[in-house]
VOPAGU-2260 file (C-alpha; in pm, 1 decimal, decimal comma):
REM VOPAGU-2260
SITE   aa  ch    i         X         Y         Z
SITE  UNK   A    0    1335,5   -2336,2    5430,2
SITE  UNK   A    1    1540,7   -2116,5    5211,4
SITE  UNK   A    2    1537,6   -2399,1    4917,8
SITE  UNK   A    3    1169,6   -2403,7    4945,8
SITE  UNK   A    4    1088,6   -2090,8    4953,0
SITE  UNK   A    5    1329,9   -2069,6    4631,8
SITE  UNK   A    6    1161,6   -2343,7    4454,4
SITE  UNK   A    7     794,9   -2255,5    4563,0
SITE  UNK   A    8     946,6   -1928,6    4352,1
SITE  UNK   A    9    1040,7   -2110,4    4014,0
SITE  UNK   A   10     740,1   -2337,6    4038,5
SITE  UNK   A   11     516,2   -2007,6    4069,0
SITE  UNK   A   12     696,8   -1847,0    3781,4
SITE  UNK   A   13     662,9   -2164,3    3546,5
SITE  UNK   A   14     317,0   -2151,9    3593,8
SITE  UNK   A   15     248,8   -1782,0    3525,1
SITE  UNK   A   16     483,9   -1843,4    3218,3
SITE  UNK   A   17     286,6   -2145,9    3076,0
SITE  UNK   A   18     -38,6   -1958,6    3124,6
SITE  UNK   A   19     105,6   -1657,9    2935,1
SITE  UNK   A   20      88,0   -1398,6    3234,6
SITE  UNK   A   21     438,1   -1377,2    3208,2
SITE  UNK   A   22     621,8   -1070,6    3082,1
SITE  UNK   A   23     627,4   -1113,3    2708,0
SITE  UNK   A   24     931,6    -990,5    2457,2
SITE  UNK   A   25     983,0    -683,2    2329,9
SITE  UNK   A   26    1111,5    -581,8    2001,1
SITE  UNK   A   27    1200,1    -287,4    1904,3
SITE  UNK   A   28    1221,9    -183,5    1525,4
SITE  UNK   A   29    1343,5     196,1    1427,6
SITE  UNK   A   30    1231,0     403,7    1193,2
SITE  UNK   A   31    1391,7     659,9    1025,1
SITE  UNK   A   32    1256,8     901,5     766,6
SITE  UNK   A   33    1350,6    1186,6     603,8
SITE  UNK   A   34    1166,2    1536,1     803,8
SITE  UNK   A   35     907,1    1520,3    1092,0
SITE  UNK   A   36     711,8    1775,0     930,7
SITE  UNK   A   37     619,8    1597,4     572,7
SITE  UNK   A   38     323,3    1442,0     608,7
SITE  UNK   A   39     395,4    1150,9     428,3
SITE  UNK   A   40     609,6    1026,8     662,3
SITE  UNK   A   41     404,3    1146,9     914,0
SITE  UNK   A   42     153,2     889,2     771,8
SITE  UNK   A   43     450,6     624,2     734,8
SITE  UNK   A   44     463,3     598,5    1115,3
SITE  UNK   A   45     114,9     539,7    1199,7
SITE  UNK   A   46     151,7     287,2     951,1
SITE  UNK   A   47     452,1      93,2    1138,3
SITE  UNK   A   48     298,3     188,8    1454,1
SITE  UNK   A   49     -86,1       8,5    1362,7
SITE  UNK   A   50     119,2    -295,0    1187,7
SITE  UNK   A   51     342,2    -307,2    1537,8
SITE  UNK   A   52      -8,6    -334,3    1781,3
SITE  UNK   A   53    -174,6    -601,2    1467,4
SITE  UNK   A   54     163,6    -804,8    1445,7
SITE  UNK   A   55     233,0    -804,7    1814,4
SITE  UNK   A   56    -113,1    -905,7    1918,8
SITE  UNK   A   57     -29,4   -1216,2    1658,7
SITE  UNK   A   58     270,8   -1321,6    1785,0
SITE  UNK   A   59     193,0   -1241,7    2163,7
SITE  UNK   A   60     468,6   -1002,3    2199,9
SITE  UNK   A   61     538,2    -629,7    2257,5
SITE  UNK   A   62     631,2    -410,7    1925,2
SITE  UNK   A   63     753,1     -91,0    1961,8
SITE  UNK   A   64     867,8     145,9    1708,8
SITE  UNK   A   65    1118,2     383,9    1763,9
SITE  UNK   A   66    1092,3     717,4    1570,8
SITE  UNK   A   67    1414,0     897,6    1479,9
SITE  UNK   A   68    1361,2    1117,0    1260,0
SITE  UNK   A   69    1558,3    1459,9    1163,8
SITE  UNK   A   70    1330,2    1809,8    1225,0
SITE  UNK   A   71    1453,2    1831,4     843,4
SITE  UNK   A   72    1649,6    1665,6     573,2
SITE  UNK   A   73    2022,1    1523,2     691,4
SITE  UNK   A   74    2165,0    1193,5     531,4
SITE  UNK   A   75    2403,5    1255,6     834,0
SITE  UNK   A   76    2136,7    1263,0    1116,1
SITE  UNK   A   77    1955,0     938,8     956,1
SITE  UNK   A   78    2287,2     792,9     933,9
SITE  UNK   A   79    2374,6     859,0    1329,1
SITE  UNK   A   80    2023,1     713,7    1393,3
SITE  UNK   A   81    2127,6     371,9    1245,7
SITE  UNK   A   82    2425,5     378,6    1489,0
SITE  UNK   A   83    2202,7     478,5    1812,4
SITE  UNK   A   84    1905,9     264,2    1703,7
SITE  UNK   A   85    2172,3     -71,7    1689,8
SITE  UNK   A   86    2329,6      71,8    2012,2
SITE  UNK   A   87    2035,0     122,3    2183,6
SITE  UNK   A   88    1900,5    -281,5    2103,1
SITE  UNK   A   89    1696,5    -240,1    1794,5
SITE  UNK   A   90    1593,1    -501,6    1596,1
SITE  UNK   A   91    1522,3    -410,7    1319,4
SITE  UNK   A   92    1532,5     -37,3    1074,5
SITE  UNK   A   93    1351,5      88,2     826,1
SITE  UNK   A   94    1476,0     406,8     661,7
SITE  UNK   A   95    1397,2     637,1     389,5
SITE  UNK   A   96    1729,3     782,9     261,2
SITE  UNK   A   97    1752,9    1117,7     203,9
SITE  UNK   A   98    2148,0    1029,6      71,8
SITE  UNK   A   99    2199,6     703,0     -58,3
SITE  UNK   A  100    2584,1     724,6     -42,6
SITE  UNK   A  101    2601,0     866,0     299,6
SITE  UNK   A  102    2347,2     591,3     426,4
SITE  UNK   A  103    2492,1     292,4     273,1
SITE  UNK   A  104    2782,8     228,3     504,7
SITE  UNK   A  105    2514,8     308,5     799,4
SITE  UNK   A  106    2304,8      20,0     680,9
SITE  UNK   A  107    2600,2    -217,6     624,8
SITE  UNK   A  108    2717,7    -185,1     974,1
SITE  UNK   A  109    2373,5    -228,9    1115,2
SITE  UNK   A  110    2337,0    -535,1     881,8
SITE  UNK   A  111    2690,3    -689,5     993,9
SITE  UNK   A  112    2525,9    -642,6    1330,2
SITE  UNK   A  113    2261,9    -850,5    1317,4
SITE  UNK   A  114    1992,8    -605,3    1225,4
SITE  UNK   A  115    1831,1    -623,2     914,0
SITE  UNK   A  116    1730,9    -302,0     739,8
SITE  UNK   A  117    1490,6    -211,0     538,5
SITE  UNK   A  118    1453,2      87,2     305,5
SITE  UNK   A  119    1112,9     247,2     157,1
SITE  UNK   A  120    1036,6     519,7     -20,8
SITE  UNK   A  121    1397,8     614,2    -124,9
SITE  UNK   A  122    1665,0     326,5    -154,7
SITE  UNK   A  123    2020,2     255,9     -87,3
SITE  UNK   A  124    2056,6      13,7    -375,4
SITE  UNK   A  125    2430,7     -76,1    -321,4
SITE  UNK   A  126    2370,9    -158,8      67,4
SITE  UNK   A  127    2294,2    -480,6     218,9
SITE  UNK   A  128    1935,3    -409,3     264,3
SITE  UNK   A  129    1665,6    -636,4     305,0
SITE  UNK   A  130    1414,9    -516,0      80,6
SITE  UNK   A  131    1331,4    -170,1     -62,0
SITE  UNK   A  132     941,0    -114,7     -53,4
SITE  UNK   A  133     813,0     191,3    -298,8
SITE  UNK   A  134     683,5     288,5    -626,6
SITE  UNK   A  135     875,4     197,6    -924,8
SITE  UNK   A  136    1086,4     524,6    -976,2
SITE  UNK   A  137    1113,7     513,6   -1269,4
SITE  UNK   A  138     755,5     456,0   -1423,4
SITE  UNK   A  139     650,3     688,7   -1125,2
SITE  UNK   A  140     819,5     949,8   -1356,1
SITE  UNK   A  141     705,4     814,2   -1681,4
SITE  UNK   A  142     383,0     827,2   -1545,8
SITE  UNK   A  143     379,4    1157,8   -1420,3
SITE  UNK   A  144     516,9    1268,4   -1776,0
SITE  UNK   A  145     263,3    1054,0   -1934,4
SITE  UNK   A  146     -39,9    1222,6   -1765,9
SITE  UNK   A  147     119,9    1601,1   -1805,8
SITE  UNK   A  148     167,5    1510,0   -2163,6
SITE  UNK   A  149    -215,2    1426,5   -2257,2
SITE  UNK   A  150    -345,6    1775,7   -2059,0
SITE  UNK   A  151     -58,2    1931,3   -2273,2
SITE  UNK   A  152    -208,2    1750,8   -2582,3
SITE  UNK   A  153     143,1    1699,0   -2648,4
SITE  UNK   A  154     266,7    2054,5   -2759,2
SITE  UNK   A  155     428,3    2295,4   -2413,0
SITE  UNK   A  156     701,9    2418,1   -2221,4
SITE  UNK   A  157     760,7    2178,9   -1923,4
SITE  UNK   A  158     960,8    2288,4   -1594,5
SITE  UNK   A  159    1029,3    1993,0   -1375,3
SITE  UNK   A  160    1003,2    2030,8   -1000,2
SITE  UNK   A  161    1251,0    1765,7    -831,3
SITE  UNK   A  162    1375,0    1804,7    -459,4
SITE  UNK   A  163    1693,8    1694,9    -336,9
SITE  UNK   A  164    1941,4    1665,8    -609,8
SITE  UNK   A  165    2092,7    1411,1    -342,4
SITE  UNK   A  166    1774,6    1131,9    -343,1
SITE  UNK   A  167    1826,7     833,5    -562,9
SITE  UNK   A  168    1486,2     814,7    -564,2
SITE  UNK   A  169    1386,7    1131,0    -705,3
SITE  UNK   A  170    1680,8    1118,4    -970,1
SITE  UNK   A  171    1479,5     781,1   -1112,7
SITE  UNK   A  172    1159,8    1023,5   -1169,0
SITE  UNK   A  173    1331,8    1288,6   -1330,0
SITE  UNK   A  174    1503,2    1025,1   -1567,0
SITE  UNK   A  175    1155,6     876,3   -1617,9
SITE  UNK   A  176    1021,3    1224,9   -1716,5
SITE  UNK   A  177    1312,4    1284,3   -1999,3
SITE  UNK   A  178    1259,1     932,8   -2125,3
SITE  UNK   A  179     860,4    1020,4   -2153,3
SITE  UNK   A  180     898,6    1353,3   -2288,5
SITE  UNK   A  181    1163,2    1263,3   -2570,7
SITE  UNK   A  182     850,5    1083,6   -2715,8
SITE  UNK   A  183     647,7    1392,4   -2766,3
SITE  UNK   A  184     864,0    1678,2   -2994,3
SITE  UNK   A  185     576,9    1933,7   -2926,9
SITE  UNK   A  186     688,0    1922,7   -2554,8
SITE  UNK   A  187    1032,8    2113,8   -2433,8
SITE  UNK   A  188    1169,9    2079,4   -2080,7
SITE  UNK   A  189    1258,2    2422,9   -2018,1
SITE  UNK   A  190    1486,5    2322,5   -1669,6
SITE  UNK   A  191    1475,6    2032,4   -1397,5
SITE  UNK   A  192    1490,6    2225,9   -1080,1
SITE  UNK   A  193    1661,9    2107,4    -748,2
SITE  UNK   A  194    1557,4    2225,0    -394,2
SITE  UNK   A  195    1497,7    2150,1     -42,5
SITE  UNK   A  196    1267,0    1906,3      15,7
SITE  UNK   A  197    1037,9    2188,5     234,7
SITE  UNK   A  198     746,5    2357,5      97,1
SITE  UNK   A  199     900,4    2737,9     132,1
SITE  UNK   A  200    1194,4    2623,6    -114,9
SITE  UNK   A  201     973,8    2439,2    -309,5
SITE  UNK   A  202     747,1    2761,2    -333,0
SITE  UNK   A  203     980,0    3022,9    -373,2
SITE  UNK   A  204    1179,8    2733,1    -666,4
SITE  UNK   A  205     822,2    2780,9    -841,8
SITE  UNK   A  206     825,3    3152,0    -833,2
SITE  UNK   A  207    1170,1    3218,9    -948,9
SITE  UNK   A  208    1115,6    2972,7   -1211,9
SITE  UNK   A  209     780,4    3130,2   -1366,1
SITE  UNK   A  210     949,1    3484,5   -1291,2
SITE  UNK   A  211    1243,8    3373,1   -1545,1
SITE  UNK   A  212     988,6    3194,9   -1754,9
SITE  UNK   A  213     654,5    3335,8   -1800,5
SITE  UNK   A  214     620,8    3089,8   -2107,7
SITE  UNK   A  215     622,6    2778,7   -1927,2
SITE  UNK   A  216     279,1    2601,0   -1984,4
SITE  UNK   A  217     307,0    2291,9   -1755,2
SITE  UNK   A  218     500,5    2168,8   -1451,4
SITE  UNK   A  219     590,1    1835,3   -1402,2
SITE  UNK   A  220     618,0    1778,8    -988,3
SITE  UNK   A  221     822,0    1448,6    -890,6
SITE  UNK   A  222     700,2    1566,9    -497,7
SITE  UNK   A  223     442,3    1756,2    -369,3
SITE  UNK   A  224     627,2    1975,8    -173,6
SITE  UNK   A  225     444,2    2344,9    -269,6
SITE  UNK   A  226      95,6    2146,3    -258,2
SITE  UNK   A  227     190,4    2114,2     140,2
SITE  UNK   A  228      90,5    2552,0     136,3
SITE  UNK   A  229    -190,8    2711,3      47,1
SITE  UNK   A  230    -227,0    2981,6    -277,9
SITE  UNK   A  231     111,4    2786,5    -346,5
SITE  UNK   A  232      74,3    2834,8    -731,3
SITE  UNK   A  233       9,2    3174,0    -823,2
SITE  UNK   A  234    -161,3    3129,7   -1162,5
SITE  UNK   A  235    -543,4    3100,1   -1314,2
SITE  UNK   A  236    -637,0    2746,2   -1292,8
SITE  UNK   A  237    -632,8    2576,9   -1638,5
SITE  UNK   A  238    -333,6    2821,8   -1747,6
SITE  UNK   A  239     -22,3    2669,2   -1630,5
SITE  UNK   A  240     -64,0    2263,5   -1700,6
SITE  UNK   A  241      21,4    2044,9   -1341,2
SITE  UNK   A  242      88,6    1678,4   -1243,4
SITE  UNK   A  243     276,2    1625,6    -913,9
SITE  UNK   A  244     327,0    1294,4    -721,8
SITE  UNK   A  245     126,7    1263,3    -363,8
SITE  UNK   A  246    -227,3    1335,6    -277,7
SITE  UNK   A  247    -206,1    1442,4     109,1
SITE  UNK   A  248    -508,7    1686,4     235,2
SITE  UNK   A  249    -339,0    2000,9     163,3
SITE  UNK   A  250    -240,0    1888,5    -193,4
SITE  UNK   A  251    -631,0    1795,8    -225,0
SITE  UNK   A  252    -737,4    2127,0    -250,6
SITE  UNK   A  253    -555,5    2202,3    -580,0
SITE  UNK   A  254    -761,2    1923,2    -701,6
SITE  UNK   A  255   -1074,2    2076,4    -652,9
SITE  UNK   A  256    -949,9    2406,4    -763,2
SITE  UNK   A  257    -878,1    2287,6   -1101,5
SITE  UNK   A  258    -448,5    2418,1   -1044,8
SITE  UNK   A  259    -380,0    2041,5   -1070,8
SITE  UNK   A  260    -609,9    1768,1   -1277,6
SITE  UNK   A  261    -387,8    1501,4   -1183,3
SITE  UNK   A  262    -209,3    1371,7    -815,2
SITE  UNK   A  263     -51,4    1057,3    -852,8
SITE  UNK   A  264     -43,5     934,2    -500,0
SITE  UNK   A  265     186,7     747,8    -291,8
SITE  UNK   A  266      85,1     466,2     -54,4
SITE  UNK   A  267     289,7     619,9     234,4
SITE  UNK   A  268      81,8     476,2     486,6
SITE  UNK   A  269     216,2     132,9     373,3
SITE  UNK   A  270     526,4     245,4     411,9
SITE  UNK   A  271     567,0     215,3     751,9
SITE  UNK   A  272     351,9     -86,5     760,7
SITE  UNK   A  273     474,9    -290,3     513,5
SITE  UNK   A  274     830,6    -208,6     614,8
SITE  UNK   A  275     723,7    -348,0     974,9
SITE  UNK   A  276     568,1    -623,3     842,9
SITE  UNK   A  277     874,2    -754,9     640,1
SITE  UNK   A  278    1107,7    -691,7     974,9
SITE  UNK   A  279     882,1    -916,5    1168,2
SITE  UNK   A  280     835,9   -1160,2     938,4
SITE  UNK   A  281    1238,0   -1173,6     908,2
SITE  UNK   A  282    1318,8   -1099,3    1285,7
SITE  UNK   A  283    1031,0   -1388,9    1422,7
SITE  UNK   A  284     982,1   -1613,7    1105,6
SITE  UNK   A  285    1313,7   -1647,3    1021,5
SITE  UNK   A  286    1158,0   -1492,2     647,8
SITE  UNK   A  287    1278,5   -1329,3     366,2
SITE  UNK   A  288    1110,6   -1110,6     123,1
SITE  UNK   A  289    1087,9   -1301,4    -264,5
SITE  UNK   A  290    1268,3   -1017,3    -392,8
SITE  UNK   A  291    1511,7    -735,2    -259,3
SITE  UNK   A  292    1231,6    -454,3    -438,9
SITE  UNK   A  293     879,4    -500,0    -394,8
SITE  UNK   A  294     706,5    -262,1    -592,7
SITE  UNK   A  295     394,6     -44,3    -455,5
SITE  UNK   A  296     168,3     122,4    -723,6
SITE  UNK   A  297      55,8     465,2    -748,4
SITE  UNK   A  298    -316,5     585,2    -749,6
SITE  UNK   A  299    -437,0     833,0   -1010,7
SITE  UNK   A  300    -662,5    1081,1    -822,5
SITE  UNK   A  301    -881,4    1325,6   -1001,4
SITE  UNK   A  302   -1206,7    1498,8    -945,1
SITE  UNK   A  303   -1403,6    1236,6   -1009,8
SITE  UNK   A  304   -1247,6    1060,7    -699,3
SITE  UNK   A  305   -1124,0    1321,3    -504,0
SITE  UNK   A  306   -1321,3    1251,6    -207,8
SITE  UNK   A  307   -1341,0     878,7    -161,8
SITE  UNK   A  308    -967,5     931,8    -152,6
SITE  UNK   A  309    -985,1    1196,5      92,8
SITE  UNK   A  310   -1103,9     994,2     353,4
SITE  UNK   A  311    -809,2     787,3     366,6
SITE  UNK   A  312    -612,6    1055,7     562,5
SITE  UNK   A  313    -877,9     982,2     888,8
SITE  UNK   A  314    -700,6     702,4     946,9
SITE  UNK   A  315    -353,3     782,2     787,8
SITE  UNK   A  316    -257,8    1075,5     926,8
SITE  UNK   A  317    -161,5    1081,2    1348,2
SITE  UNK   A  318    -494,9    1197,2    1562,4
């Protein structure tokens, strides 16, 4: 009785199994970003998290992604995320890296694991990563220096604005904007200035920079960290020359108000996406990306498009 009640058991399971009732897989893919609070990461993770439901409904499985994210900047934190997320059974990573040197060894061991890792936004180009997904950082800041440069009509004082002194990343755009600006003698860089990547210290950077230089006529912004707060720039629109990467709903405003002509936005949603995209298709298809950078471009918005672009965020940003 005992053997048939044992394979009435296995014949019931085969069946639900064959007709797909059966419990399906799981994966599990981390992400890890630089702060909870920036939006565009914010926006990164509804990205991964619509790509998990559209690529798990595909492939008939379960895709979860799990967030592990510092409250603020920490190559340290990300790093002991990578350790807990491979502990813990993850698949697969993507990470933004707020220190590429502090990260690297992180990814390696992750990647000597089994799990492949993926970086976007900010890279870790000496790791064994998969793929890096992001703008070009380089002709991210040749375009930002570029665009400054015509509202300047070539002739100002220039103060860069450029974040964490620490992010490969953001090092590219400020290389970018010297390599632009050499190009135009009318234009000085007064002083590339390092911060937190929050928008108080980005703020308060602004203000102690204008305080020391009241001649600077145009500030070149490799983030849009200040943008984030309102009444964040403190002179008459049209004065004081801006171009900052980004375009998030805060920075929109500064659009309209005429403080900044140009945003040169990110497509952080497709961070997250793309970056879960590429894991699956490695993790399930056995795939690899064609190349270890795949480039995403920037979008120029202006007046004249400010709000076509604007709704974007209703879908971008978490409900």
């Amino acid at each position: 009785m005992k053997k048939l009640t044992l394979l009435l058991g296995l014949t019931a399971w085969l069946a639900l199994a064959a007709s797909g009732i059966a419990q399906s897989r799981t994966l599990v893919i981390g992400l890890v970003a630089k702060s909870q609070g920036n939006p565009v990461f914010q926006a990164a993770r509804v990205g991964a998290e619509d790509a998990a439901k559209a690529l798990g409904k595909q492939h008939g499985i379960t895709i979860k992604i799990d967030w592990r994210t510092p409250n603020e900047e920490n190559a340290q934190r990300q790093a002991e995320a990578i350790e807990q997320l491979v502990l813990a059974g993850a698949e697969g990573i993507a990470v933004s890296c707020s220190d590429a040197n502090k990260l690297t060894d992180a990814i390696n061991s992750a990647v000597n694991n089994g799990v492949p890792v993926v970086t976007f936004d900010s890279d870790a180009p000496n790791s064994r990563r998969l793929v890096n997904y992001g703008v070009d950082d380089l002709e991210c800041g040749k375009q930002l220096m570029e665009e400054l440069a015509k509202l300047l009509s070539g002739q100002g004082t220039v103060a860069v604005l450029a974040g964490n002194q620490n992010a490969p990343n953001l090092q590219r755009r400020v290389q970018g904007v010297r390599e632009v600006a050499k190009k135009y003698p009318g234009i000085t860089i007064r002083s590339v200035n390092y911060h937190k990547g929050t928008p108080q210290d980005a703020v308060a950077k602004i203000e102690q920079v204008m305080q020391a230089n009241p001649d600077i006529t145009g500030w070149a912004m490799i983030g849009g960290w200040p943008l984030f707060t309102e009444n964040a720039l403190k002179w008459k629109p049209g004065t004081v020359k801006c171009v900052s990467v980004d375009a998030l709903p805060a920075q929109l405003a500064y659009i309209r108000s005429g403080h900044v002509p140009v945003l040169l936005a990110q497509q952080c949603y497709a961070w997250g996406q793309r970056s879960v995209e590429i894991l699956v298709d490695k993790i399930i298809l056995k795939k690899n990306p064609p190349s270890t950078k795949e480039v995403s471009a920037l979008v120029p918005v202006t007046k004249e498009n400010v709000d076509a672009f604007a709704k974007n965020w209703d879908t971008w940003l978490p409900k």
